[in-house]
N, CA, C and O atoms as CSV, one atom per row, in Angstrom:
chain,resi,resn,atom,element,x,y,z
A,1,UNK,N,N,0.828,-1.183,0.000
A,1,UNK,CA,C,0.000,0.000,0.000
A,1,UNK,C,C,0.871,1.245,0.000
A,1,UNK,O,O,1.919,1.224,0.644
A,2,UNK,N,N,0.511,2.321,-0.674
A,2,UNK,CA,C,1.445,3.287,-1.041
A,2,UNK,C,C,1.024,4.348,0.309
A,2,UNK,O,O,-0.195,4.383,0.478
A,3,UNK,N,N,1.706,5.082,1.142
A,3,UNK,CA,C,1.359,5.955,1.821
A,3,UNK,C,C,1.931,7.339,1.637
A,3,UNK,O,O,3.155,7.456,1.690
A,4,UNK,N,N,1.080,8.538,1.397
A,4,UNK,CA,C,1.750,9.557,1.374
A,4,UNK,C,C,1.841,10.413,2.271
A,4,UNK,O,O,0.800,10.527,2.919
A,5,UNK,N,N,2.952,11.292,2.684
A,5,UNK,CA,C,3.129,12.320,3.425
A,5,UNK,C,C,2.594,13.468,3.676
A,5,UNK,O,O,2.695,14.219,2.706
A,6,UNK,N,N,2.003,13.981,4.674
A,6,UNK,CA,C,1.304,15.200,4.697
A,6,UNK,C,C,2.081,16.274,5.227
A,6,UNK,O,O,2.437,16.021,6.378
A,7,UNK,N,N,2.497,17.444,4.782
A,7,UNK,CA,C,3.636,18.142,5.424
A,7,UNK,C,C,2.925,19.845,5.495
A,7,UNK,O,O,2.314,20.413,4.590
A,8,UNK,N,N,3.179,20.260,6.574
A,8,UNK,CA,C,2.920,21.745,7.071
A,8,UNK,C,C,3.106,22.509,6.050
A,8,UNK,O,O,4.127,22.252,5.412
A,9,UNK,N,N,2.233,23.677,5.537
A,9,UNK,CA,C,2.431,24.437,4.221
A,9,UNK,C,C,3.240,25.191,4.565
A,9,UNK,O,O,3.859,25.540,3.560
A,10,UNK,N,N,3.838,25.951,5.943
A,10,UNK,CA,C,4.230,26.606,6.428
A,10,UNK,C,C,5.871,26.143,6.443
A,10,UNK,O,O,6.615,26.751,5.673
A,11,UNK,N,N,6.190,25.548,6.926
A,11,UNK,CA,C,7.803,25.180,7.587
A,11,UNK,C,C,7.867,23.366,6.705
A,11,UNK,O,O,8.763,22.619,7.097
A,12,UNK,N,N,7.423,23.127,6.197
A,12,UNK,CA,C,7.178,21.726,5.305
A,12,UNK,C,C,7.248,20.683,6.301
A,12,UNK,O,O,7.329,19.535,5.863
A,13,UNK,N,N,7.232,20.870,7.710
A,13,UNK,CA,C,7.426,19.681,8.692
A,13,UNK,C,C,6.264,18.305,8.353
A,13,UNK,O,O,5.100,18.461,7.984
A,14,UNK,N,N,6.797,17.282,8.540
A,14,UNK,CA,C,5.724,16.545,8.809
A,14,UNK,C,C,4.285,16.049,9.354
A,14,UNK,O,O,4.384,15.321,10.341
A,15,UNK,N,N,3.708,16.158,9.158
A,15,UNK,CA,C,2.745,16.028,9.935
A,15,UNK,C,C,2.137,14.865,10.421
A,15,UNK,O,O,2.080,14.490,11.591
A,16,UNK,N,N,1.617,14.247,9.262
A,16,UNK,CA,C,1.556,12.852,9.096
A,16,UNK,C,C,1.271,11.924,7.876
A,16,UNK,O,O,1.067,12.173,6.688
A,17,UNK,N,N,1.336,10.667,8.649
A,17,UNK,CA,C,1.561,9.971,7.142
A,17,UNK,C,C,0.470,8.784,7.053
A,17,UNK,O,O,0.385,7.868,7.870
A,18,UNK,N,N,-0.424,8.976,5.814
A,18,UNK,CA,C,-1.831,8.149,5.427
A,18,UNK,C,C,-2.150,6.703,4.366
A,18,UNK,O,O,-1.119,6.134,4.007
A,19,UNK,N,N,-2.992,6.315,4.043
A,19,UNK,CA,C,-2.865,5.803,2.685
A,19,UNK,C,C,-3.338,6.638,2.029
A,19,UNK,O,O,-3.832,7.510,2.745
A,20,UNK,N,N,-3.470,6.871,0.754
A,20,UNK,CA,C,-3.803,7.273,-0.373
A,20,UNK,C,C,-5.698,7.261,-0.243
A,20,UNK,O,O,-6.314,6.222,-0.009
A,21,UNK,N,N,-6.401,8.667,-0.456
A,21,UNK,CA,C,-7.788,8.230,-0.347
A,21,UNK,C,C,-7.873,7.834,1.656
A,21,UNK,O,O,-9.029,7.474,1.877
A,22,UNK,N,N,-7.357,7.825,2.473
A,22,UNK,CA,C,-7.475,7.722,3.644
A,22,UNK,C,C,-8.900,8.737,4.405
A,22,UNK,O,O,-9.979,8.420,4.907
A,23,UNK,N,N,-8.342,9.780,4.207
A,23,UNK,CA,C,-9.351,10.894,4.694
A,23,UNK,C,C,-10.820,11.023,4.299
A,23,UNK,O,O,-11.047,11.543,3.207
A,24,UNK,N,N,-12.097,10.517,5.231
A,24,UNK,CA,C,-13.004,9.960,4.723
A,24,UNK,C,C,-13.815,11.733,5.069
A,24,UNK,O,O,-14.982,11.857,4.697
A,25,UNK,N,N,-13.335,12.590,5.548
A,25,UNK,CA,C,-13.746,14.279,6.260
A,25,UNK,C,C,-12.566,15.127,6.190
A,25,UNK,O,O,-11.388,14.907,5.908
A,26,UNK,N,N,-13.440,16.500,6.641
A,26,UNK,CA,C,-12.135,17.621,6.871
A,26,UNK,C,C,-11.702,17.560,7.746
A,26,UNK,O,O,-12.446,16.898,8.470
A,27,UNK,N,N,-10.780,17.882,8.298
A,27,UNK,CA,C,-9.686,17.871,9.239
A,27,UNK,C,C,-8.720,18.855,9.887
A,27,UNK,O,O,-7.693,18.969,9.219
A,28,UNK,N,N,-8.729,19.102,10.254
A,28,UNK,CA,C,-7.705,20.333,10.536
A,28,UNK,C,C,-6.327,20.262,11.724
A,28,UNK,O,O,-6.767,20.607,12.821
A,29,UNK,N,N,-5.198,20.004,11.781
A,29,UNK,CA,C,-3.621,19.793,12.240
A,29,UNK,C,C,-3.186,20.591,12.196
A,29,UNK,O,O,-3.178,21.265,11.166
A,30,UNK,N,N,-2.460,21.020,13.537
A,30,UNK,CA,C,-1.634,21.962,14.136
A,30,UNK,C,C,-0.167,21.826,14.329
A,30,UNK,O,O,0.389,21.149,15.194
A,31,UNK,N,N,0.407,22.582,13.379
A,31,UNK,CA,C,1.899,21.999,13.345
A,31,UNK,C,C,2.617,22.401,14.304
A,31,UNK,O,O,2.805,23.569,14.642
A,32,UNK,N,N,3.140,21.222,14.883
A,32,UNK,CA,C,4.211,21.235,16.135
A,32,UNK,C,C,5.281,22.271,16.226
A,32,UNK,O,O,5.736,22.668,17.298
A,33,UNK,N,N,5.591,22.615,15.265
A,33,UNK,CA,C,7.132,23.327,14.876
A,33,UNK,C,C,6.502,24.922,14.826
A,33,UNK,O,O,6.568,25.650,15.817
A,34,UNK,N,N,6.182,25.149,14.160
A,34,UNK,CA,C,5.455,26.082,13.538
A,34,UNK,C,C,4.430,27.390,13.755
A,34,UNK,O,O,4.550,28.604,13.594
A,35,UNK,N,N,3.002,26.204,14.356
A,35,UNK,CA,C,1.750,26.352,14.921
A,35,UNK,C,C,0.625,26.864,14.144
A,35,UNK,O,O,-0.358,27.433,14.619
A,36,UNK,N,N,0.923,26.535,12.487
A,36,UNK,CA,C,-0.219,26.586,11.541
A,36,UNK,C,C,-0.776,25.728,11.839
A,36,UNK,O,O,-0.398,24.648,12.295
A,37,UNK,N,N,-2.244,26.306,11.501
A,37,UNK,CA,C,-3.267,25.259,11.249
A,37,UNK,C,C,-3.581,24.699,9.743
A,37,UNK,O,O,-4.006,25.530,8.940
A,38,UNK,N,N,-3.466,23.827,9.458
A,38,UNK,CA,C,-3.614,22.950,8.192
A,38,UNK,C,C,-5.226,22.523,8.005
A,38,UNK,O,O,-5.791,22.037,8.985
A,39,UNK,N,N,-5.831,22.668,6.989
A,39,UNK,CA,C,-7.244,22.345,6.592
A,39,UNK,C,C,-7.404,21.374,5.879
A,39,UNK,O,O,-7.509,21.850,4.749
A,40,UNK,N,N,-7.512,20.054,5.800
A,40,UNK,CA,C,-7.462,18.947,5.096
A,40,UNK,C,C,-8.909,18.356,4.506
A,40,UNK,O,O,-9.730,17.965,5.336
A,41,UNK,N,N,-9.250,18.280,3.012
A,41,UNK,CA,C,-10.309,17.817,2.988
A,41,UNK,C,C,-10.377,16.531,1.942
A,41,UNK,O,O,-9.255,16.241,1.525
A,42,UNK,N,N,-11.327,15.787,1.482
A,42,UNK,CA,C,-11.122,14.146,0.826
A,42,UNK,C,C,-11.163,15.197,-0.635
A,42,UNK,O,O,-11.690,16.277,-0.902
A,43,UNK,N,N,-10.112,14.000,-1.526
A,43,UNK,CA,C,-10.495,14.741,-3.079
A,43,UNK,C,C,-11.755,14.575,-3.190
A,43,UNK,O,O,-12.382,15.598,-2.915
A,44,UNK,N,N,-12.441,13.606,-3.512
A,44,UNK,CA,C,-14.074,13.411,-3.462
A,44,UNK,C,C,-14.970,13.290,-2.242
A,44,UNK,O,O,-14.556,12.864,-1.163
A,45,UNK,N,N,-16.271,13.702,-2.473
A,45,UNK,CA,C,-16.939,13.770,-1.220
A,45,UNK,C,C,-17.409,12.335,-1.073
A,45,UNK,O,O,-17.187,11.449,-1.899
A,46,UNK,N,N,-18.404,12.129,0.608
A,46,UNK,CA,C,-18.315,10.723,0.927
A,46,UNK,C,C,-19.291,10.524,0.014
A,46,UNK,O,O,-19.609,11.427,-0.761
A,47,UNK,N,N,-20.138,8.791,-0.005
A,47,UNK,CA,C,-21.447,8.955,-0.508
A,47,UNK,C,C,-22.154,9.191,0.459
A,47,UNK,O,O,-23.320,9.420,0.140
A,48,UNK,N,N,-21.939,9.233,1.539
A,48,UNK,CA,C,-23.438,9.591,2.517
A,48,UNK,C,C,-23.527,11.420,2.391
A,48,UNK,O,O,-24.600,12.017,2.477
A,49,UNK,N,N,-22.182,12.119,2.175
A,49,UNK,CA,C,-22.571,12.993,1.386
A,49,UNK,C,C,-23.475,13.631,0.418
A,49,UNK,O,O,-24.191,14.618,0.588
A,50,UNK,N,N,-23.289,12.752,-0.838
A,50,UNK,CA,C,-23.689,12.843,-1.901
A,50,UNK,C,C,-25.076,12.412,-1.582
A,50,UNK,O,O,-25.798,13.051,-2.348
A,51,UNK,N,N,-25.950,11.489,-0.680
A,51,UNK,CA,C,-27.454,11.124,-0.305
A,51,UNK,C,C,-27.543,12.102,0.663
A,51,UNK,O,O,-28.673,12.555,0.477
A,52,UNK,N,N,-27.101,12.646,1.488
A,52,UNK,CA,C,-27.365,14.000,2.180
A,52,UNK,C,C,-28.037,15.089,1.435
A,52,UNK,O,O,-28.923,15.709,2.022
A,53,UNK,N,N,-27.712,15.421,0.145
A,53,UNK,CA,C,-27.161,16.101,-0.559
A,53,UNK,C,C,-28.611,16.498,-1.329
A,53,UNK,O,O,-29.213,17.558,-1.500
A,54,UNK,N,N,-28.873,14.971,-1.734
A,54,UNK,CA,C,-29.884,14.801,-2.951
A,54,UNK,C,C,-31.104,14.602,-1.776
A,54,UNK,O,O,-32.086,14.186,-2.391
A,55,UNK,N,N,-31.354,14.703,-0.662
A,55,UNK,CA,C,-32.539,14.356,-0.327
A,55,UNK,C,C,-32.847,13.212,0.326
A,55,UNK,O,O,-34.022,13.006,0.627
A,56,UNK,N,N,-31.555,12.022,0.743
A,56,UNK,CA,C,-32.643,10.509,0.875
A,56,UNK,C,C,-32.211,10.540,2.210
A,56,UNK,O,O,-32.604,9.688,3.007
């Protein structure tokens, strides 16, 4: 499984590290080093989203 790195926009520190598609919501991480806040959201939305969305 491929995992990628999530790194502070600010100081590029690490933050943490996921699979690919991991993040099922937004999120938001506070960098240790730093003390940005990072806003993380899924490339696509969930499907209970998407039925939220439409009504069911």
């Amino acid at each position: 499984m491929m995992k990628e790195s999530i790194r502070c926009g600010g100081c590029r520190a690490l933050l943490f590290k996921c699979e690919t598609n991991a993040i099922a919501g937004a999120i938001e991480i506070k960098c240790r080093r730093c003390r940005r806040i990072t806003e993380l959201r899924p490339m696509s939305p969930s499907p209970s989203a998407d039925r939220a969305a439409s009504g069911e």
